[in-house]
C-alpha positions, 0 to 999 in steps of 0.5 A: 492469509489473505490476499490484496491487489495494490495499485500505483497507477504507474505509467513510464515514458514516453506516453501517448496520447490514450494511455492513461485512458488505457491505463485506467480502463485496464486496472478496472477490467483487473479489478473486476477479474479479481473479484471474480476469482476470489481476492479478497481487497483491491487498495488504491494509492493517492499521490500527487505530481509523481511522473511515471511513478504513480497517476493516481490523485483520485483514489475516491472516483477510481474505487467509486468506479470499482464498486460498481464492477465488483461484488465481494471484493473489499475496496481499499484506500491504500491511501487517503492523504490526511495532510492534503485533505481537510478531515471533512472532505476525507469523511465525506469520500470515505462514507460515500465510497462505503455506500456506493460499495454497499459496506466494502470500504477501508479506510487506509490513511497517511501523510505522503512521503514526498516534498513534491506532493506537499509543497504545492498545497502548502503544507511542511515536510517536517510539520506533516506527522503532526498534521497527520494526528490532528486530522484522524482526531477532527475525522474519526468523530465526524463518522458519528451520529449527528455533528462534530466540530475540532478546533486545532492547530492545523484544522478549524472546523465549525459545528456541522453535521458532515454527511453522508455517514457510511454503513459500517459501524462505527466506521470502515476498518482504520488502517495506516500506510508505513512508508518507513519500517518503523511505522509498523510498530507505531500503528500497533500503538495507534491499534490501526491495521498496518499497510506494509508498502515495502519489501521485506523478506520472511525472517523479516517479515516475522519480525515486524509482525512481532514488533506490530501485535507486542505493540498493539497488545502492550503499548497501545495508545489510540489517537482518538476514540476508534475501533481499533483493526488489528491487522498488518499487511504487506506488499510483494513483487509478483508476477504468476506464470507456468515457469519461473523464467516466464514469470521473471520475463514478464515481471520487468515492471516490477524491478522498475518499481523498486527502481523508482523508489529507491532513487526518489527515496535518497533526496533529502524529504525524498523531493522529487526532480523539477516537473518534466526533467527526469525520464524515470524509464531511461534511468532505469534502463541504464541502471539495468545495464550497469547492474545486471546481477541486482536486476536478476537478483531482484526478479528472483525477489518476492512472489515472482515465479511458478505456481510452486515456487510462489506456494514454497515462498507464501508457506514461508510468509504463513508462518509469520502470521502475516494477515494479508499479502498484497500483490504488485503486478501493475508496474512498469510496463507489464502488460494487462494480458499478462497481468490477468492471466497472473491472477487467474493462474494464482487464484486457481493453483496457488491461492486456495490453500492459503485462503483457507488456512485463515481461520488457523490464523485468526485462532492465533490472532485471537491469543495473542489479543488475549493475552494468551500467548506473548510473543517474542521481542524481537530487535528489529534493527537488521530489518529495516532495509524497505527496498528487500536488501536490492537496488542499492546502486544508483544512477548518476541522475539519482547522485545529482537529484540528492546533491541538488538537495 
């Protein structure tokens, strides 16, 4: 398989005046310390207005500055949001980060999953699935030679020539970001790689990656004419030390990941709290105290430990066939020290083994695709929990953002 690193930009309170400039810096020095150990792609987010949670609305000038770090490492939007975007502006950002990274671009896009993104540039929560498959059919045609024009619902493009045109061909690879379990099948339909942002265990994982290729080989129905990728990955927890204990120690900001999501994601459209209203760290703290057994449960959770003990879950993980895993260490307040020394102790114990068993993968992939081998059907209904089975008691807070709705 092979191995991501997945950025959110997340910053708890309360903040000081150099810290999203250090922030920034950090995740760069990362970035650049990645691609010399060896990973294999670096995905960027795109949100909008989400306090503590992610500060990250320019994912196009933060990779742009990663391409000029980096050498080998492929630069990820993880994702562009084709709903807050005009499909021009997101042909342009993605050509020109696919020239400035000399052909290390992906092209990972979405809808954003939040009322709060969406309102302020006027676009409708319910409408947002719509807009999303108007937008790859106005963009993918953009990528071509010469000019292109749409004329659609949500879009009204004219005949122009949209330039700079990027250096793979026909495009970067297409992937498509699963807010919701259940997208990972339809981007087998839509023959576009699947961007897994949730938190699911191996038997789980098994089961998607089943539901995905039967989709993609069986049902495919591509939104426009594409290459298609297929590809699935998925996100994990991770935190690398000498022993388990130390990981854990030093994996705090992962559970507030989890924690963020989860109380966020039960308001109805998934709204966030009034601007400047929430201290997301605080409710954090006090759920940590009210749940001591779910917040230890949680950091025995994903790729959190000893290089042994993360090499005994990713065996697991291998035989899902899972294509690539992406790797949460920026979160919460985990410490950039902790954070590189995480990646380099992965790298040199742990990553090796399973870098090199891709080709196994491909061949397998590579049946499947022919029809050679046909997978099983798998139900998926009793993996559909995207926060991996944890967090599920709630604050006070979180009950009165969902009773605000």
């Amino acid at each position: 398989m092979k191995f991501g690193i997945f950025y959110e930009l997340q910053l708890p309170r309360p903040w000081k005046e150099d810290d999203e400039l250090n922030l920034y810096q950090n995740a760069l020095e990362q970035i650049e310390l990645a691609d010399r150990l060896g990973y294999d792609h670096a995905w960027q987010v795109e949100h909008h207005f989400l306090e503590e949670y992610s500060h990250s609305p320019s994912p196009e000038s933060f990779l742009a500055a990663a391409s000029q770090r980096t050498k080998n490492i492929r630069l990820g939007h993880g994702i562009l949001q084709l709903t807050t975007n005009h499909p021009a502006r997101v042909a342009e950002k993605v050509a020109t980060l696919d020239l400035l990274s000399k052909g290390r671009c992906e092209f990972g896009m979405g809808e954003s999953a939040s009322i709060t993104e969406l309102e302020p540039f006027g676009v409708d929560f319910d409408n947002k699935r719509e807009i999303f498959e108007e937008a790859v059919r106005a963009i993918l045609p953009m990528f071509k030679p010469g000019p292109s024009e749409h004329h659609g619902k949500y879009f009204n493009m004219p005949l122009r020539t949209v330039v700079p045109k990027p250096i793979q061909k026909p495009h970067p690879p297409l992937w498509v970001a699963c807010s919701q379990l259940d997208t990972l099948a339809k981007c087998g339909e839509w023959g576009m790689g699947a961007l897994g942002f949730q938190f699911v265990s191996a038997d789980a994982a098994h089961a998607w990656v089943h539901a995905y290729y039967n989709a993609f080989v069986k049902r495919q129905k591509k939104l426009a004419d594409y290459r298609a990728n297929p590809n699935i990955a998925l996100v994990s927890f991770f935190m690398c030390a000498k022993t388990d204990e130390e990981a854990r120690a030093r994996a705090e900001g992962d559970t507030f990941f989890q924690f963020s999501l989860r109380f966020y994601g039960q308001s109805s459209g998934r709204r966030r709290p009034p601007a400047g209203t929430v201290n997301m760290w605080d409710e954090y703290q006090k759920w940590k105290a009210a749940n001591p057994e779910q917040h230890a449960a949680a950091l025995r959770g994903g790729l959190i430990g000893s290089p042994e003990t993360i090499r005994k879950k990713l065996r697991r993980f291998q035989s899902s066939n899972i294509d690539q895993v992406v790797l949460l260490n920026q979160a919460g307040r985990n410490t950039h020290e902790h954070i590189c020394e995480s990646l380099e102790l992965f790298a040199t114990e742990v990553m090796p083994e399973f870098q090199a068993g891709h080709p196994e993968l491909l061949k397998w992939k590579e049946r499947v695709l022919n029809r050679e081998l046909d997978l099983e059907e798998i139900d998926t209904t009793a993996f559909k929990d995207r926060y991996g089975g944890t967090m599920k008691a709630m604050t006070p807070a979180a009950a009165a953002v969902r009773a605000a709705d």
